[in-house]
N, C-alpha and C positions, 0 to 999 in steps of 0.2 A: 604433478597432481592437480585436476581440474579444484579449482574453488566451489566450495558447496555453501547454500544459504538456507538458513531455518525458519518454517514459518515461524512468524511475528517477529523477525529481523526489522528495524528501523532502515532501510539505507537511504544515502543522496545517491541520488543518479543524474546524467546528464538524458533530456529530453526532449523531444522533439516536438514544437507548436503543431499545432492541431492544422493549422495554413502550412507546415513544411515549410516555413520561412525562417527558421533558427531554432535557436534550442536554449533550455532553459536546465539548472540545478534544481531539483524539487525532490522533497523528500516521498517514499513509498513506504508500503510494507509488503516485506514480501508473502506468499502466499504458497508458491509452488514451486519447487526447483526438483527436476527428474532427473539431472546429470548431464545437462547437455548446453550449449553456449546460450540457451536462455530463459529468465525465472518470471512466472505468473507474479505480478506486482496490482497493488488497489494504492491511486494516490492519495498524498495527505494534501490539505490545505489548510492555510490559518483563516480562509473564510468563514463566514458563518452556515452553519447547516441548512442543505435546502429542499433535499426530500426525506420521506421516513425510512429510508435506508442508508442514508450518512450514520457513523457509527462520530460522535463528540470524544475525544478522549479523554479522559478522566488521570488519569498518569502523565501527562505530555513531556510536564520537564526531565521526567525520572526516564522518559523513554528517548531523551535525546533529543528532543522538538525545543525550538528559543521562544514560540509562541501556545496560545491554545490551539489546537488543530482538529479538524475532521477528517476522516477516513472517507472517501468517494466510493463506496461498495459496488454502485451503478457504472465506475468506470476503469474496471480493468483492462491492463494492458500487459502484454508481453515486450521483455526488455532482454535485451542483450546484455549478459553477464558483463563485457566489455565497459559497460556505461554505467558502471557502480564506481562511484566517487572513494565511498568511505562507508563505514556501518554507523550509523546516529548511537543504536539502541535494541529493548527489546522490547516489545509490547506485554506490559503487567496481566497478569492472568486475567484480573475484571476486563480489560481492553479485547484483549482476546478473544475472550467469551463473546462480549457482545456485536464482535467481528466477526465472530461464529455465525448468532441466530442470524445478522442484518445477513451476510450472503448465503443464508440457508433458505431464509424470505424471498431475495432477491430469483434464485432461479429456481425455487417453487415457482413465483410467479411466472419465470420462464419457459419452466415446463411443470405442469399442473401433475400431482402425483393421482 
């Protein structure tokens, strides 16, 4: 039986540089999983926030994060099921939510209703 992931899943996954010159452990949250070998993922960072659609988490340690983290709403990616490490966590309903509006912002602005 194929592995199924739930939105507001924590996981580490193994990732690939942006230059395709190695790969990195970095935690996501998943977003999307249709059943198939790979899940809509938004990553996290322990950076500090940098536009108005990083979502700051509010829960981080409860959600499996060792630092304070940001949600990247701006940079989703699709991941192969394959490159899930382990599961962190789960994202606290407040976290959730505001992971809600910031990607509900985000592709309004992409496509204007």
């Amino acid at each position: 039986m194929a592995v199924t992931f739930q939105r507001g899943e924590v996981l580490l996954v193994t990732l690939a540089y942006s230059s395709q010159t190695g790969v990195k452990k970095r935690p996501v949250v998943a977003l999307r999983d249709v059943g198939d070998a790979n899940i809509l993922v938004a990553p996290v960072t322990s950076q500090a926030s940098r536009v108005r659609y990083d979502v700051t988490l509010a829960d981080w340690r409860q959600e499996g994060l060792k630092l304070p983290s940001v949600v990247r709403t701006e940079k989703l990616a699709t991941v192969e099921k394959a490159a899930v490490i382990r599961a962190l966590g789960r994202l606290s309903v407040q976290d959730w939510t505001a992971l809600e509006v910031s990607l509900t912002a985000v592709f309004r602005e992409i496509i204007p209703l």
